[in-house]
C-alpha positions as CSV (number, residue, x, y, z in Angstrom):
1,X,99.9,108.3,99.7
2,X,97.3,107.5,96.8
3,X,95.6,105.2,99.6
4,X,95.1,109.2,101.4
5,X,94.0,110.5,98.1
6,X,91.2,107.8,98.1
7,X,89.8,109.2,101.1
8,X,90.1,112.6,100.1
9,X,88.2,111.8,97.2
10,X,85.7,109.9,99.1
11,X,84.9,113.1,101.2
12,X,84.6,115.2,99.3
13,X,82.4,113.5,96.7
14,X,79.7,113.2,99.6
15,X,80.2,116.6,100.3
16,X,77.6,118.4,97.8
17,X,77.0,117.6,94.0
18,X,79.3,120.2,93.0
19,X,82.4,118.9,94.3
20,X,81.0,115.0,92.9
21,X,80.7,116.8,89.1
22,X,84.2,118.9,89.8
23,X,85.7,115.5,90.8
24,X,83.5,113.5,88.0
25,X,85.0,116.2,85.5
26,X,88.4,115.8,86.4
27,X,88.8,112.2,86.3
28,X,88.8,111.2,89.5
29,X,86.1,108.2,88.5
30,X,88.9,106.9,85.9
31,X,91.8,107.3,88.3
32,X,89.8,105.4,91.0
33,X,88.9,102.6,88.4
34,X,92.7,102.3,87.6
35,X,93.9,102.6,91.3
36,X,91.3,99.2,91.5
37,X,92.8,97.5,89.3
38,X,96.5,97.8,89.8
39,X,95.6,96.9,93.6
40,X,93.1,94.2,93.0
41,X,94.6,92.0,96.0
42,X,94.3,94.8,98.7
43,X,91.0,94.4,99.8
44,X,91.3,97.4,101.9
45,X,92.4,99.7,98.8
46,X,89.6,97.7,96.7
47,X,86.8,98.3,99.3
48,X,87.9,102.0,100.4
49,X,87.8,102.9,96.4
50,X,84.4,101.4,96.1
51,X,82.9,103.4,98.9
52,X,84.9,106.5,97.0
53,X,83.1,105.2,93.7
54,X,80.2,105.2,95.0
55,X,80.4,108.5,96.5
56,X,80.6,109.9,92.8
57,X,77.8,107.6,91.1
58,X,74.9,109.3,94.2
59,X,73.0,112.3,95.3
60,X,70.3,114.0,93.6
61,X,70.1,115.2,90.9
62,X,71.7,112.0,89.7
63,X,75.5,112.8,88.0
64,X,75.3,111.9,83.7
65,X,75.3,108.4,83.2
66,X,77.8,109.1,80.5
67,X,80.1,110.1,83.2
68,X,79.6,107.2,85.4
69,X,78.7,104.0,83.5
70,X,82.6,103.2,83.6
71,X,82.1,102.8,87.4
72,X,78.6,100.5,87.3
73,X,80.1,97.3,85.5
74,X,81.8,97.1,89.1
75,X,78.8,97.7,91.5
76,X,77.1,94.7,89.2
């Protein structure tokens, strides 16, 4: 089930800006970080969650850095 919400969150972060900064606001960034770590030897969850990550750290304008510099420690 939380593998689903991955994708869920995933599309609809690349949907528009507003859903990213509804999602951003919300915690979906944290939860994704945390849903990372606990499954860190799935590489399927691991690489699904990035694409979701990085779904949320794009588009212009640019989300608050404040909001997403949790995430860019991983993308390094």
């Amino acid at each position: 089930m939380a593998y689903q919400a991955v994708w869920a969150i995933a599309n609809i972060a690349s949907d528009n800006v507003r859903n990213r900064d509804l999602l951003l606001k919300e915690g979906a960034l944290e939860n994704l970080l945390d849903f990372i770590d606990r499954n860190r030897d799935e590489k399927i969850y691991v690489a699904d969650s990035c694409w979701a990550l990085s779904n949320l750290c794009r588009n212009r304008p640019l989300p608050p850095y404040r909001r997403v510099e949790k995430a860019i420690a991983l993308f390094c």
